[in-house]
N, C-alpha and C positions, 0 to 999 in steps of 0.2 A: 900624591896618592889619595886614593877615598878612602875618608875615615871610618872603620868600622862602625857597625850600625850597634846603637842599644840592643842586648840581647833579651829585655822588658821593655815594654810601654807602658805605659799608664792604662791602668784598666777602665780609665774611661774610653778608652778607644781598642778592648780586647776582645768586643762581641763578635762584631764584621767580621768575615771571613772571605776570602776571593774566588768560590767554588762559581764557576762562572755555569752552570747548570741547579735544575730543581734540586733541594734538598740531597746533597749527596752522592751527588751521579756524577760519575767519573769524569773529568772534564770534555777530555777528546771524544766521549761520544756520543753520536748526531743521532735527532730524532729519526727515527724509519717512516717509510710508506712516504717521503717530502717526495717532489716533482725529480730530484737528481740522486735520489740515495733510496735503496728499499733493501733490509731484514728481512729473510721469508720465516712468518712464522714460527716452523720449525727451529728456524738458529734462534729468533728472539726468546721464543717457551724454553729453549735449551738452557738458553747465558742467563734468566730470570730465575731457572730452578737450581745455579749450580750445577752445571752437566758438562761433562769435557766437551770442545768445541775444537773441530781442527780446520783451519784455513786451508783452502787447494787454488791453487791459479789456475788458470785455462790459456795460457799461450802457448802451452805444452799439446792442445787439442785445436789450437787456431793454426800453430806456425810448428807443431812439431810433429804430428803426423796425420795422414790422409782419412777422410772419411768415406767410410762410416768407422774406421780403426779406433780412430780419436775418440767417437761417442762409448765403444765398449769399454776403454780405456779407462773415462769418465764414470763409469758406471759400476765399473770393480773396484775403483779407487774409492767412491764415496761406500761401495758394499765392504770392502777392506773396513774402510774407521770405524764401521755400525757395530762390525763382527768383534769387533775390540773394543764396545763403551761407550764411543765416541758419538758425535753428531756430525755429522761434513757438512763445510761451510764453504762450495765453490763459487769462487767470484768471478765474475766479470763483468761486461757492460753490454748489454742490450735493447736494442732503440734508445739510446742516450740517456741509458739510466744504469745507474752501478748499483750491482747486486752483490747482496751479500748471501748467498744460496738459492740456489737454482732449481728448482722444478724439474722435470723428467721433459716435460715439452720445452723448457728455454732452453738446456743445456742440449735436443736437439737442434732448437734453432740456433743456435750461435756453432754448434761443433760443425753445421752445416754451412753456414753462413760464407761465402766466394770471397767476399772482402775485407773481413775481418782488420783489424787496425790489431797492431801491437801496440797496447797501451801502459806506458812505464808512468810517474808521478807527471811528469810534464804535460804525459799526452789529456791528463783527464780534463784539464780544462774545455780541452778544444773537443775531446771528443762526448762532454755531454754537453757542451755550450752550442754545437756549431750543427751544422746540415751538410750532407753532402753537396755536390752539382745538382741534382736528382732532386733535393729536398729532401730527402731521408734521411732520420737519425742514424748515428754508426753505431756498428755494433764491435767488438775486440776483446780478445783477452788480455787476461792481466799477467805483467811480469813480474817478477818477486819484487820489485821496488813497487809495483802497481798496484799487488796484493797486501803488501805490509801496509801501503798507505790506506787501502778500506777497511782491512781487518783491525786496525786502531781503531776506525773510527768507530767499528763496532761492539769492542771490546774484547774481540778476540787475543788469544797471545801465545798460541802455538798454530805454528804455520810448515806443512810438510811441502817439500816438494822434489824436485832431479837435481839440478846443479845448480850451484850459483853461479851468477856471472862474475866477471875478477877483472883485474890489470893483464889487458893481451900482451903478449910477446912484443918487444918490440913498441910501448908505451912510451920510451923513451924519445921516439919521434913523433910518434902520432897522436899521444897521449889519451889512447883510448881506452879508457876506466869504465867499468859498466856503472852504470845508478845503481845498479843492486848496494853495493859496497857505501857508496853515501847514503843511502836509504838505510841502513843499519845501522847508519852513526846516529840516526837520530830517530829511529820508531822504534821504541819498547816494545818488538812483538820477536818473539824465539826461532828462529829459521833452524829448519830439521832437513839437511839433505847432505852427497853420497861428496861433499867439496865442492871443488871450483873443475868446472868443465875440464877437463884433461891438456886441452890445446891453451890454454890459458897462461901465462907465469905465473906460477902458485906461491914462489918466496915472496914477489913481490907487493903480492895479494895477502898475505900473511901480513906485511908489513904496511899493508895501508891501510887493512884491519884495525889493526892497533892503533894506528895514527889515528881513527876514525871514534874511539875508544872502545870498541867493540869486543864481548865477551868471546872467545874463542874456543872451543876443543870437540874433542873427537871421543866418538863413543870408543869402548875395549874391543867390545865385541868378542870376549873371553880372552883377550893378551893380557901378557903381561908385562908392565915396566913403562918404560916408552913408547911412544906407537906415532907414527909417521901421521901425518893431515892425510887424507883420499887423494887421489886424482879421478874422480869418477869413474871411470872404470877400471880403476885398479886400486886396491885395499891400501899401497903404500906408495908413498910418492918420495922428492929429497927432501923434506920439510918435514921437522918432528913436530908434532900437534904442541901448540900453549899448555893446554892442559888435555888431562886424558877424566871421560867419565866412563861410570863403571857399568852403570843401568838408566834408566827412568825417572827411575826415584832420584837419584842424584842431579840430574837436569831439570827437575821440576824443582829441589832445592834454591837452586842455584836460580832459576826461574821467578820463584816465588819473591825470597831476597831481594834479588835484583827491583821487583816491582813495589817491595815495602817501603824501601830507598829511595824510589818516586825517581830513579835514573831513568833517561829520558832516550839512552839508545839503545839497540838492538842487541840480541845474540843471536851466534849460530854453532850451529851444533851438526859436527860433521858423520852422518851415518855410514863407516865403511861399505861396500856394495856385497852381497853372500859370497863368499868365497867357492861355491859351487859356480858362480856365473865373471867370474873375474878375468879381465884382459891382462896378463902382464904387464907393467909399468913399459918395458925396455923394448915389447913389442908395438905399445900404445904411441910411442914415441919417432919412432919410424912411420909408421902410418900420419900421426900428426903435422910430423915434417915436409911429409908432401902434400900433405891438405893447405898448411901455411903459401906453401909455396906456389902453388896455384891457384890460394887465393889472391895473394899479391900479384901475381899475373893477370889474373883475370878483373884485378880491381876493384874488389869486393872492400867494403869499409862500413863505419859503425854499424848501423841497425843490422845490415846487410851481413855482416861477416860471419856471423855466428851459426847461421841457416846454412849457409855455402859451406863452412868449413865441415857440419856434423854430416852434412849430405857426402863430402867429399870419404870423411872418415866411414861411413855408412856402406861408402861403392868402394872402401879400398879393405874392410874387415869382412866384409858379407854379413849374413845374419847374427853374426856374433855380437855386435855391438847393438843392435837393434835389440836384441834378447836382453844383453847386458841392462839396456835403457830399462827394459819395462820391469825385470828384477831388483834393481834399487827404486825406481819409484816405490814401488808397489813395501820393499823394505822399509822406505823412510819414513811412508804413511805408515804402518805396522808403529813404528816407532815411535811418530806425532801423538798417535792413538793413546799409547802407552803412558808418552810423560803428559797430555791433556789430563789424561785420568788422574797420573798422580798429583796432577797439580792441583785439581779440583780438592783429592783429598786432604792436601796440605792446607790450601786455604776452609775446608771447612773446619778443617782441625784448629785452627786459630780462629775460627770463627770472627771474620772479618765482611759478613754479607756477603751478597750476590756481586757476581764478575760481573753487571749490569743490569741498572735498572733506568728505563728511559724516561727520559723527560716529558713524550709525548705524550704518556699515559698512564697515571698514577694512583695506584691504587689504596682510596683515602677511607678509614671508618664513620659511618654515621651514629655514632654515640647518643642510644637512647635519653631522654626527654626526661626522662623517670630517674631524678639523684639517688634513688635507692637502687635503680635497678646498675646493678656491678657484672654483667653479661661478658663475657672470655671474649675477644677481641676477634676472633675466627671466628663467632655466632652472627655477629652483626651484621647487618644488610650495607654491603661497601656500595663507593662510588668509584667510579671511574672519571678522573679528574683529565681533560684533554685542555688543548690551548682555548679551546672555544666551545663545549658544552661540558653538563655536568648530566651522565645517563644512569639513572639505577641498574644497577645488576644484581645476580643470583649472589650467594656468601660465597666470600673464596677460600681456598683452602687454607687450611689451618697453616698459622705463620709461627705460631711457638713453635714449630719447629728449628726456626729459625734462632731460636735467642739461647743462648747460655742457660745451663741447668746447674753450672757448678753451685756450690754451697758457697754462697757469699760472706765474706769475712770482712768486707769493706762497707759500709753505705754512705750514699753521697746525700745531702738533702739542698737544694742549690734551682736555679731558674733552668728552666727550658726555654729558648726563644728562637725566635724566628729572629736573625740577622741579615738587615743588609746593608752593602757595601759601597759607597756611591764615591770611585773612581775618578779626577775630575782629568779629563782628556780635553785639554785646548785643541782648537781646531788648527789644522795646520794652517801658516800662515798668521794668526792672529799675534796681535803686537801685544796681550796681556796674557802670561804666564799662569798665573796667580787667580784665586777664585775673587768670582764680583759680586757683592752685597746685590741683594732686593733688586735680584732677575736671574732668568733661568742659566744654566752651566751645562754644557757638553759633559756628560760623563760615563764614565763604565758602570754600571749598575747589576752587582749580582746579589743571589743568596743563598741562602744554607742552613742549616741546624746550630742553633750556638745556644750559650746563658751559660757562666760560668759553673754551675751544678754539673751541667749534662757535658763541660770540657774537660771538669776533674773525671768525673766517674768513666768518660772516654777513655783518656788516657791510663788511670789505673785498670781499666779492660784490657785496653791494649798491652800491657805489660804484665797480665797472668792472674793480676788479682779476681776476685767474686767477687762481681758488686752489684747491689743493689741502687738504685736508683729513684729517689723521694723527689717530686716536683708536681704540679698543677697546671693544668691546660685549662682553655674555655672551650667551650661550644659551638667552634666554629671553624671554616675551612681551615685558617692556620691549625690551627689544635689539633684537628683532624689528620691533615698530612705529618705534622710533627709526629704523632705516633708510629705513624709506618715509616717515618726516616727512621725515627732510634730502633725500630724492630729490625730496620734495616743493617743497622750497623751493631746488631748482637744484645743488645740492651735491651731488657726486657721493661715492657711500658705496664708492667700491672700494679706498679706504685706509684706509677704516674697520673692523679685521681683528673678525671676529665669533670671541670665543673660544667652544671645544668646553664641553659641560655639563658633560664630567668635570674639566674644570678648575679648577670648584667659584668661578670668577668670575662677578661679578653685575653685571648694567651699574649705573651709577652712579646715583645716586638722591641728590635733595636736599629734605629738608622745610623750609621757612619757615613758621612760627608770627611774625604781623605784628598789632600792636596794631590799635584803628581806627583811627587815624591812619595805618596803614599802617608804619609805623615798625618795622624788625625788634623784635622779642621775644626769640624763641630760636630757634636752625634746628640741625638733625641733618644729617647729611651720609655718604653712605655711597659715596666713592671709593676704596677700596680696589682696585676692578680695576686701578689702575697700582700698585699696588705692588710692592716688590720680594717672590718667593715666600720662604716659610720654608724649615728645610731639610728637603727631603727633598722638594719639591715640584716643579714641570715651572716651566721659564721660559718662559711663553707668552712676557710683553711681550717677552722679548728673541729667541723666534722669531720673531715678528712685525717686530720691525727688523730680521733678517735678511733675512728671504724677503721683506717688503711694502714696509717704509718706507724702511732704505737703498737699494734698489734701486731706487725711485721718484726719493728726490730727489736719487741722483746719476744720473742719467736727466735730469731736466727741468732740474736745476743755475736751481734758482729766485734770484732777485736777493735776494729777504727771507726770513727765517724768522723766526717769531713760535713763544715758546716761553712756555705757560703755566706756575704751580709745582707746579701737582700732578703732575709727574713728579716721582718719587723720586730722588735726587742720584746715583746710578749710571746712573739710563737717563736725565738734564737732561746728564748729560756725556756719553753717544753721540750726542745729539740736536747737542750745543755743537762736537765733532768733526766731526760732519757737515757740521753748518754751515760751519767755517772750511776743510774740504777742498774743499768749490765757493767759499769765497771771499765766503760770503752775509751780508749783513747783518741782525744778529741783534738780535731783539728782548725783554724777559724782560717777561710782565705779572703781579705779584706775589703776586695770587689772594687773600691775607688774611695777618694778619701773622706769624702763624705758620709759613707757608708759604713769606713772602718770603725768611726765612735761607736758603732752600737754595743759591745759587751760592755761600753760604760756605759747603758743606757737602761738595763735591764733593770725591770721590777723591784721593790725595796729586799722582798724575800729573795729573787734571786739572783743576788749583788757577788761578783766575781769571786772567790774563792783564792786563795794564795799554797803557793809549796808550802808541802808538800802533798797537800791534796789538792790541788788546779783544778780549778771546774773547765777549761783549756788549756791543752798540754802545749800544742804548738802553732805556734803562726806563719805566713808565707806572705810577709806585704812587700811593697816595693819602699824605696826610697820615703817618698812621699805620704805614704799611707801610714807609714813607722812614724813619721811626724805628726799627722794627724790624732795618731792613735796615742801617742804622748803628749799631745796637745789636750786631749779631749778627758784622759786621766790626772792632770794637773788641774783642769776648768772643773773637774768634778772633786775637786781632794781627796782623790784615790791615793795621792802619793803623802798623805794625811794622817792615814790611817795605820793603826796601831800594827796591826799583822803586818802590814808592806814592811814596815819600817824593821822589824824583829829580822825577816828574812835578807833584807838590805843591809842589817848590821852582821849578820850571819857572812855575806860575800865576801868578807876580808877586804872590800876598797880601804885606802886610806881616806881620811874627812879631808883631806888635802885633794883628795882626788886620784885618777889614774892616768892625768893626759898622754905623760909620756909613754906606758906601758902600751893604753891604746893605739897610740901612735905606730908604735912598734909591731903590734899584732895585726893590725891594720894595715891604714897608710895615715902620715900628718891630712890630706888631702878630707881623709872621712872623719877626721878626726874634729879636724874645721868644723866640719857641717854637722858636728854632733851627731853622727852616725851611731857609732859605738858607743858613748853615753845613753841614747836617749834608748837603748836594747836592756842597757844594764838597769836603766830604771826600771823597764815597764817587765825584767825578768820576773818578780816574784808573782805573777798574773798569771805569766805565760812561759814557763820555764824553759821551752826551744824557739829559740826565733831565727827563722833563715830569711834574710834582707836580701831580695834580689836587687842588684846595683848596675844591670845592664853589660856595660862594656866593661866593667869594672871587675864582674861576678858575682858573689854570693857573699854575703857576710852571716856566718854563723856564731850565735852567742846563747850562753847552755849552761843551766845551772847543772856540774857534776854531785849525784847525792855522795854524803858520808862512803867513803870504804870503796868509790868507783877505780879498780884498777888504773883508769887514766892520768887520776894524781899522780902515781908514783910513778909510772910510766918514761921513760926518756926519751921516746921517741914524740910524747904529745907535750911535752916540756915548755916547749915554746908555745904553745897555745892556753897553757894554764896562764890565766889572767890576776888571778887573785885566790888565796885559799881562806878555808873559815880559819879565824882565829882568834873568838872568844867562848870558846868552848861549848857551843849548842849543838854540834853532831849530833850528839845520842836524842837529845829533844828535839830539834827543827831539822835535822838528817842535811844539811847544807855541808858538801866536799868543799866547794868552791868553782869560780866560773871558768868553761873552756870559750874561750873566742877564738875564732881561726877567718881569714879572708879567702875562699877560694877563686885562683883566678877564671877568667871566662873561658868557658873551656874550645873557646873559636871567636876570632873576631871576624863576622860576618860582614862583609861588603857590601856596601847600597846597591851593588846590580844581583845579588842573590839571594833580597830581601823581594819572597813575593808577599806574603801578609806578616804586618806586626801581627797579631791580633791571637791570643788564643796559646802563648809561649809561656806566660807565665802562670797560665792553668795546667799547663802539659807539664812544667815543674815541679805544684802543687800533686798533682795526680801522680808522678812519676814516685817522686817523696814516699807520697803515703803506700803505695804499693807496696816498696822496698820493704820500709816499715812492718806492715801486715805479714809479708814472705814471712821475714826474718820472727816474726811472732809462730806463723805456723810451726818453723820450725823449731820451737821450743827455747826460744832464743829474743832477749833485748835489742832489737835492733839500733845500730845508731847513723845517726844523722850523715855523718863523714861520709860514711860506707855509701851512700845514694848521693848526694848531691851531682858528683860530676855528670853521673851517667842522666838524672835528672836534666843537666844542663845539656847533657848532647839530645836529649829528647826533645830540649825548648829547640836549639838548632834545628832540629828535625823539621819541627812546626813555623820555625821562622822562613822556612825555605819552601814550604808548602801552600796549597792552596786552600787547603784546608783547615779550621780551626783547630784540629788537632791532627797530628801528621798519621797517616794509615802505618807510614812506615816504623813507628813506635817500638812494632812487634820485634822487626830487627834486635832492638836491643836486651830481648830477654833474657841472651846468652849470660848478659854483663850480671844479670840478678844472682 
């Protein structure tokens, strides 16, 4: 078996993220306007502003009925989505280019077009790589496997159309499965039509569905109870739907969801056809029977079969089913229309950015020259950032619109950076696995938005909290684009202070060099923008806490502060003073183990603080970093000092020690490694310490004050460690210690690990979230109550490509 993967890394390897796109941008999708792929405007201006967007095929206009029928057809249908909100996005492929929206002159010339190619996933190779005889590119429409595979890549993720194709009659010998039904096992895009073609086996289509892991059901359409899957032309078939939805709203739920989860296949969603235009089932099925039957006569098989049979049902119902066809189309779309809209609303309601922003062309701020001048981010004279120029343009519209206006109750103060990720990809063939010293390496090489600041404050976004977001840029492209990522992803960049050029700061930048395994190697790390200046130099960062940050957060006097350690120990104690003059509860996440010394590192006046007034209430380190961080308070005789020792006598340990009790609360295994000693030491600093242990889990150690219900408690019985007992309750308020080991709440596998990187901030962030909730609501929150769901949020990120996983939101039920 593969042994599960650590569920933490080492945060020297936590920057990188694997977004294989610019800052942000969805993976799957592909620049427009390239030689084989083109966006029309319209769809791109749509998916940039948040606009429902709904996908149409056009094999329904190439191979399903005659022109000029087809063109009108085409032309109601995209007039249907407009009348409903919507933007129509019809695809297809014309002179050997795949379109993702069509023009009024192409969608003539292709509904025109004599030769048109029926193009499913297979054909697109051939038909935008190849020439006819003639030399001519092909032109073709797209079938729903054809469609689902562009409208991925465009970021579309409602897609209406007529029927699906299915498992025919009789698969059993000819095994002929349409691609629709495989193309749904693996494209995340929401198929909205009337079932499976009528002539079809529909149970057995039902059932390769599910094999396929495909979301299934059927709209009510005003029923109640039960409701049968469609046969296309007929409202009920013998197969009762998976599930039944009730509206729009409830398929863009279920839409949404699905896509926070970052699952990777399809739904569909079955639209009854109006019941003013319905074929009876028991009549549908007679006529079928001898469409079957003549098509097996006449020899008709895969591509072929489906055209021959609708033709045959077509000459044996008259215009009934012709009517039938163009009334559920024409419903579906009605439909796509519907749950586009409401999906858009849902995503902007969680304010999770744009359904897409391309890579090709990015729109980056030129941040005045003038450190005084503080100009709204919409004022500014932007760039248009391309692969290969950089053109002035006019201001663009205003982007706060974009960002979160809640009242923030969180502030994060922590690095912004530019991360990247260097994958090492041995070439196939080659006899060395393993990276080679001093010469170059084959590797995957992406980036993204990262610095362990901007992964906390991510994540507690993601999970409901108001946050505020404290960090520094430079003056320059990175810096620049960094801001419109984080506008991007809801975060508002107004306390993000952009330092002047001449200030000779560079925004922060992190390289990871990661084995194939993915397993850090080696990583450079260039944070120096928070350092403190040399002499003779300008103190940005600490103009920037005068004029931006203290003025902020004593202004909004947030509940939480969360403080990463790449502040340098002069400006971690302006940050530490801010925090206890609004009375915030503070949080230190330890960044790497080098980094975790610094609260012992702090100025003489402002030297750590002990319970029951903690100048740091809580910590979040790994393994290693909790060693560091007891390393570095022994090397400084923290554990020396008179206060430590009052509170240390206060915990009730015995001078003999607590091996075996830790042992028990624990594991012997942590106990070895001085896990749980070296928490209970460094408690009177830090009174909640949660020790992420990877595969291991969580180890939580927690000073309870005097009088906390938990003492008495018999359900937390076994996690009381020690209680006070030499009588300082009423003076030093010390209950005694709760320890508890949570275990991992998944042991993730090496093939479902796509990024270490960014899991143990998505913890940290998750934590404090919970925390802040539970304070709104007028309530101490405690630590227990969040870890798991914390740890299903690191899962989340571990499986993501992302350094914090989008899907986050999913769990805000659990809050």
């Amino acid at each position: 078996m593969t042994p599960p993967r650590c569920l933490f890394r080492s945060h020297a390897s936590r920057h990188a993220t694997q977004s294989h796109l610019w800052f942000g941008v969805q993976r799957r999708a592909i620049a427009s306007n390239s030689r084989l792929f083109k966006i029309s405007e319209e769809v791109r201006q749509a998916l940039h502003e948040r606009r429902p967007v709904v996908a149409l095929e056009t094999t329904i206009y190439t191979h399903g009925w005659p022109y000029p029928d087809n063109l009108a057809l085409a032309s109601r249908l995209e007039s249907v989505v407009r009348l409903h909100g919507g933007v129509p996005a019809t695809i297809g492929i014309l002179e050997g280019v795949a379109h993702v929206g069509l023009a009024a002159d192409e969608l003539v010339r292709l509904a025109s077009s004599k030769h048109a190619l029926k193009i499913s996933r297979r054909d697109l190779g051939f038909a935008l790589g190849l020439k006819d005889a003639e030399g001519n590119f092909f032109n073709g429409g797209t079938t729903i496997a054809g469609t689902m595979v562009l409208a991925h890549l465009a970021g579309i993720k409602v897609f209406a159309t007529g029927g699906l194709g299915g498992v025919h009659r009789g698969a059993e010998q000819t095994m002929d499965i349409s691609a629709d039904l495989t193309e749904l096992g693996r494209t995340p895009v929401a198929v909205i039509s009337s079932g499976c073609k009528s002539f079809l086996d529909i149970p057995r289509t039902i059932e390769y569905l599910e094999t396929q892991g495909v979301a299934v059901a059927t709209f009510a359409d005003g029923r109640k109870g039960n409701v049968h899957f469609p046969a296309f032309y007929s409202r009920d078939s013998v197969v009762e739907s998976p599930k039944v939805l009730q509206d729009a709203q409830e398929a863009a739920s279920v839409i949404h969801a699905h896509s926070m989860l970052g699952l990777r296949s399809g739904l569909h969603f079955a639209n009854p056809i109006p019941l003013e235009h319905e074929i009876p089932f028991a009549e549908m099925e007679v006529a079928i029977a001898q469409a079957n039957a003549e098509g097996i006569n006449a020899g008709a098989t895969g591509a072929a079969i489906t055209p021959f049979i609708l033709d045959k049902i077509k000459q044996l119902t008259g215009s009934r089913s012709l009517t039938a066809n163009k009334a559920l189309v024409e419903s579906n779309v009605v439909m796509g229309a519907k749950v586009a809209k409401a999906l858009i609303d849902l995503q902007n309601k969680d304010d999770l950015g744009p359904q897409l922003d391309l890579p090709s062309q990015r729109v980056v701020s030129r941040r005045p020259q003038d450190p005084q001048s503080r100009q709204r981010f919409n004022e500014e004279t932007s760039v248009v950032v391309t692969s290969s120029t950089l053109t002035e343009v006019s201001p663009v519209a205003p982007i706060d619109s974009l960002v979160a206006t809640h009242d923030a109750n969180v502030f994060v103060a922590g690095t912004l950076a530019l991360d990247y990720a260097c994958d090492h990809k041995p070439r196939s063939g080659s006899p060395s696995t393993g990276l080679e010293m001093h010469t170059s390496n084959p590797a995957q090489i992406s980036q993204s938005l990262g610095g362990v600041g901007h992964n906390v404050a991510r994540a507690a976004h993601l999970m409901g909290a108001g946050v505020h977001f404290c960090s520094a840029v430079g003056d320059d492209l990175s810096g620049r684009a960094a801001l419109v990522a984080l506008t991007d992803e809801g975060l508002s960049s107004e306390a993000v202070e952009a330092l002047a050029a001449d200030s000779g700061k560079r925004t922060a930048q992190y390289v990871a060099v990661n084995e194939q395994s993915k397993d850090l190697a080696v990583a450079v790390a260039d944070m120096a923008i928070l350092d403190t200046p040399r002499k003779g130099e300008p103190d940005t960062i600490g103009t920037a806490f005068d004029n931006n940050w203290l003025p902020r957060i004593h202004s909004a006097r947030p509940s939480h502060l969360v403080l990463d350690a790449n502040w340098p120990p002069i400006y971690l104690a302006r940050w530490l003073k801010a925090g206890s003059e609004i009375d915030a509860h503070i949080t230190f996440e330890p960044v790497s183990n080098a980094k975790s010394a610094i609260p012992f590192q702090l100025p003489p006046k402002s030297s750590l603080l002990v319970f029951p007034k903690p100048t740091i209430s809580l910590i979040t380190p790994n393994a290693t970093e909790l060693a560091a961080m007891y390393t570095a308070a022994r090397a400084g005789s923290f554990f020396d000092r008179a206060d430590w020792w009052a509170v240390i006598d206060a915990l009730g340990i015995p001078s003999t020690g607590a091996r075996t009790a830790m042992s028990l609360a624990t594991s012997p295994a942590l106990a070895d490694q001085g896990i749980p000693q070296q928490s209970v030491q460094l408690l009177p600093f830090f009174p909640s310490i949660c020790t992420k242990l990877g595969a291991r889990g969580v180890l939580v150690t927690q000073i309870l004050p005097a009088g906390d219900p938990r003492l008495s408690s018999a359900e937390y019985a076994p996690y009381i460690l020690s209680r006070c007992n030499n009588d300082t309750e009423d003076s030093l308020g010390v209950g005694g210690v709760y320890m508890r080991l949570f275990p991992a709440i998944e042991d993730v596998a090496e093939e479902d690990v796509v990024s270490v990187n960014g899991a143990g901030d998505t913890f940290c962030g998750v934590l404090v979230a919970g925390l802040a909730k539970a304070k709104q609501e007028g309530r101490e929150g405690r630590l227990e109550e969040w870890v798991d769901i914390a740890q299903r949020a690191a899962v989340l990120t571990l499986k993501s490509e992302q350094a914090v996983s989008p899907g986050l939101g999913t769990l805000r039920m659990l809050m």
